[in-house]
Structures are given as C-alpha cells and as structure tokens.
C-alpha positions as CSV (number, residue, x, y, z in Angstrom):
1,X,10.5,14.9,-9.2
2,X,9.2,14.2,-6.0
3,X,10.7,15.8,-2.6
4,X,11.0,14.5,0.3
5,X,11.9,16.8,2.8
6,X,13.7,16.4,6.4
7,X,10.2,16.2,8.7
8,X,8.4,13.1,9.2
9,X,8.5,9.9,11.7
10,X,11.1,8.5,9.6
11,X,14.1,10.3,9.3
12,X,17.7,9.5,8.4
13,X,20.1,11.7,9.5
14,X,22.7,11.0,6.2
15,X,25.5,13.2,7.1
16,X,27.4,9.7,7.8
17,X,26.8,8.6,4.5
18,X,27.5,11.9,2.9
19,X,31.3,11.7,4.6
20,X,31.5,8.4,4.2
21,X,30.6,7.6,0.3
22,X,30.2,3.8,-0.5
23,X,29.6,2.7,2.9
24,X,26.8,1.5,3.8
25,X,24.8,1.9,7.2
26,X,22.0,0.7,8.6
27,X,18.4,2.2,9.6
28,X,15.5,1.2,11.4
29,X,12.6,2.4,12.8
30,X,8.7,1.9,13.5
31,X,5.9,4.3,13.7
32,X,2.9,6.1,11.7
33,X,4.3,8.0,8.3
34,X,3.3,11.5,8.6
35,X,0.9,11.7,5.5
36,X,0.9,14.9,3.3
37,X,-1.2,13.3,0.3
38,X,-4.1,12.5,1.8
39,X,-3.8,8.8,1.8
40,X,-6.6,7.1,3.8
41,X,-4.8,4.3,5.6
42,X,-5.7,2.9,9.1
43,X,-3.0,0.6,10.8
44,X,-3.8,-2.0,13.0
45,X,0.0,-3.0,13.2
46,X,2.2,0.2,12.7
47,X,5.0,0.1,9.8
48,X,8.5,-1.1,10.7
49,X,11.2,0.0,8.1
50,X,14.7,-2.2,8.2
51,X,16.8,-1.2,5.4
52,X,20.7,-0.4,4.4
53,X,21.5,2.7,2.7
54,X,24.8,3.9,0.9
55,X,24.9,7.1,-0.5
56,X,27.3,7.3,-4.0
57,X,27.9,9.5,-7.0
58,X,25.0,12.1,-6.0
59,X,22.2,9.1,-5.2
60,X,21.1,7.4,-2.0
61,X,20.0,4.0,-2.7
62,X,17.8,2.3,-0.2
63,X,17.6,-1.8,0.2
64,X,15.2,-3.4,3.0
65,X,11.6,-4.1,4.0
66,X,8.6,-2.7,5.5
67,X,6.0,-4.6,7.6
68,X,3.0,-3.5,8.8
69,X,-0.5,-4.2,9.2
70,X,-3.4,-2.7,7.3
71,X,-7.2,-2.3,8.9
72,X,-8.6,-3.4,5.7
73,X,-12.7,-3.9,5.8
74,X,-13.9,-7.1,2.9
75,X,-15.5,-6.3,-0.3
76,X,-18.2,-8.1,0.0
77,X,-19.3,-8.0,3.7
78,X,-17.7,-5.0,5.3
79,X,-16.3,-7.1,8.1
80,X,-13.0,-5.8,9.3
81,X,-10.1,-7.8,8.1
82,X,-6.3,-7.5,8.9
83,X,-3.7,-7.4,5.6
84,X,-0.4,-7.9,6.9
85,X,2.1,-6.5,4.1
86,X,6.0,-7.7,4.0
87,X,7.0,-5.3,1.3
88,X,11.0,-5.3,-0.4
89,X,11.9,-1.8,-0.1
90,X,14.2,-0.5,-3.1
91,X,14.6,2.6,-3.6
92,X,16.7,5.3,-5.3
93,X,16.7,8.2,-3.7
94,X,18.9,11.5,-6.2
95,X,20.5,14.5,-4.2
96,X,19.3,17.4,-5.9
97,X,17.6,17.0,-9.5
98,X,18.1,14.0,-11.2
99,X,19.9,14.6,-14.6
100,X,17.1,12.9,-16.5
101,X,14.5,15.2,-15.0
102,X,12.2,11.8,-14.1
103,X,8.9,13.2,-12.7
104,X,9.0,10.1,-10.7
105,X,12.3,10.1,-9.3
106,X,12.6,11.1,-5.2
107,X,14.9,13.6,-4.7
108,X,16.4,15.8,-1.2
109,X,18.2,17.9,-0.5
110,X,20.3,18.5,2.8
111,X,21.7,15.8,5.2
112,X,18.6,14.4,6.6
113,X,15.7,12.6,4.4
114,X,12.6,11.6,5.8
115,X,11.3,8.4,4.3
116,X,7.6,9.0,5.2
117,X,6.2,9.4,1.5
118,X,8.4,6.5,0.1
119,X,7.0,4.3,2.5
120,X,3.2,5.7,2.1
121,X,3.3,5.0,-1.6
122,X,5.3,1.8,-1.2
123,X,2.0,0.6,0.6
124,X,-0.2,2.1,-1.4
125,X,1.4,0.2,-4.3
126,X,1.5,-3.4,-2.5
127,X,-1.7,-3.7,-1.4
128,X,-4.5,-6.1,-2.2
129,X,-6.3,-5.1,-5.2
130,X,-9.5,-7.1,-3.3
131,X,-9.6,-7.4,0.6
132,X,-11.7,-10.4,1.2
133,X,-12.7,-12.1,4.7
134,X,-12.3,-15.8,3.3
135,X,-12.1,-16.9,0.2
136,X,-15.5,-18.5,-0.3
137,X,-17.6,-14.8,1.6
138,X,-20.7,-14.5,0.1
139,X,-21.3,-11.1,1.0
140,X,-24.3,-9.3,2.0
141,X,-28.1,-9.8,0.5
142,X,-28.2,-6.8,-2.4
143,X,-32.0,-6.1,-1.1
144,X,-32.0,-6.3,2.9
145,X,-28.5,-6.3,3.4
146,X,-28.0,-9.2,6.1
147,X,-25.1,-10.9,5.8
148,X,-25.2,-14.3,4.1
149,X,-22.2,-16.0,5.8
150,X,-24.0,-15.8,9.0
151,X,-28.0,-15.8,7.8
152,X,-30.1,-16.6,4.9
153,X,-33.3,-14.3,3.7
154,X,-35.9,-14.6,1.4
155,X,-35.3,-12.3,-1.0
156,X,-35.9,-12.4,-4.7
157,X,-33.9,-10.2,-7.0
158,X,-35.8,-9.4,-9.7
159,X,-34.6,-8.9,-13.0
160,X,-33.9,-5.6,-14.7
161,X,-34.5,-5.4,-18.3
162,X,-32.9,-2.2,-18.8
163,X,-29.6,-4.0,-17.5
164,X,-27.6,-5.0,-20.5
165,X,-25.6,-7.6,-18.8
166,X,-29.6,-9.3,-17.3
167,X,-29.5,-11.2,-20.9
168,X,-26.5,-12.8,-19.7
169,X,-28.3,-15.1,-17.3
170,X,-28.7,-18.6,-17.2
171,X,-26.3,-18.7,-20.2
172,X,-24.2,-21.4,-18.8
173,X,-25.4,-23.8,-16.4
174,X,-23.8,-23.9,-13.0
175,X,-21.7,-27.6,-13.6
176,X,-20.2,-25.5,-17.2
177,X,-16.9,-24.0,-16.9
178,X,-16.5,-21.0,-18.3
C-alpha cells in the first residue's frame, strides 16, 4: 500500500468527485513533483499532468498523460542530452485500504490527493533504459578519455588475460553477422 497524502505540487482537491460519484472532472497542472523517495531526476522541461478522474465504489481512477523533459547525460560520452517523455497516465487510485491488501496499490485518504509520487514513479518507469546522443556515438577513448565523436587518439588497449571475455576477440570478423 502506498499513500499518497494531500501535500505536493500536484494536488486534487476531490471533494467534487466524492459528491458527485461517476462524474468525471478534469485536472491539470504543470510543475516539479515534490520528491520524498529520493529520486534523482533533473528536468529541463517541467512535467505537465492532463488527466480525467472519476471517483466510484471507493476508487479514484485516473486517465491522461504526462509530458516532460528529462536532463539526461549519454552513456557513452557524458554529453547532456534531452529525453522528452509523453507518458499514458492510468491509474487506480483506492480510498482507504484496498480489500486485496496489494502492496502496490495507491491509496488516500481525505478529499484532496496529491499526485506527486504517482507521477515520480510513472517517470521513473518510462524512461530510456540507455540515454544515447545519436545512435552511431562512439563514446569516449577507455585510456585518455577524449571523446571520439569529436577527436581521434593513439591509444592502444592492451589485452588482459585475466579478462574471461579477452578470448572472445577476433572470434568473428567484422563483415560476419552475429
């Protein structure tokens, strides 16, 4: 069970919803999510948040999508890169403790629900597993360190024995497929 409590950049104020059960209203907002975990995110674009909500039989259920802009850095030459994320936001949200006791389920309690931590780990979730520059980066020298999209060097790296994986070389020829 995850709470999420009434305090954050994103709040809905549900008491609407709450009188009104089965309608559904409209919420929008942009800003930084106030973040509790610890989650080490850096927006060059802050998230905007469009979604309908309708709160029936105990649950408030949560349709729309968040935009934003990560400051990602690439993998393999530590250049900054944007990431624009366009994530579909669905959500179930229970009012009080869900009946099947889900550990993962979000629960609050009150009429206002800040939507903060839903939209921290829906980013968290949708972004790039690798953050590359351009497709074809070829990163930076393992034994000066320049970068090789803009210079070249004259290093040699040397082959370890101890590495298990060094027997692996010149296995298949650069024209093979693998």
């Amino acid at each position: 069970m995850i709470e999420i409590g009434s305090k954050g950049n994103f709040v809905i104020d549900l008491l609407p919803a709450l009188e009104e059960e089965g309608l559904a209203f409209r919420f929008e907002s942009q800003g930084i999510p106030v973040d509790e975990d610890g989650f080490d995110i850096e927006f060059e674009q802050p998230p905007t948040v469009r979604t309908d909500y309708v709160y029936i039989g105990g649950r408030l259920v949560l349709n729309g999508t968040l935009s934003c802009v990560i400051a990602g850095e690439c993998d393999r030459c530590l250049k900054p890169v944007p990431v624009p994320l366009e994530i579909k936001l669905s959500e179930t949200v229970f009012r009080g403790a869900p009946d099947d006791e889900d550990d993962e389920s979000y629960v609050f309690f009150g009429e206002k629900a800040a939507l903060d931590k839903i939209i921290l780990d829906n980013i968290m979730l949708n972004m790039p597993q690798k953050i590359l520059c351009k497709e074809d980066c070829k990163g930076l020298c393992p034994v000066c360190g320049i970068d090789l999209n803009e210079n070249t060097c004259d290093c040699k790296i040397e082959s370890d024995d101890n590495n298990p994986f060094s027997r692996l070389a010149g296995l298949f020829k650069d024209d093979e497929e693998v």
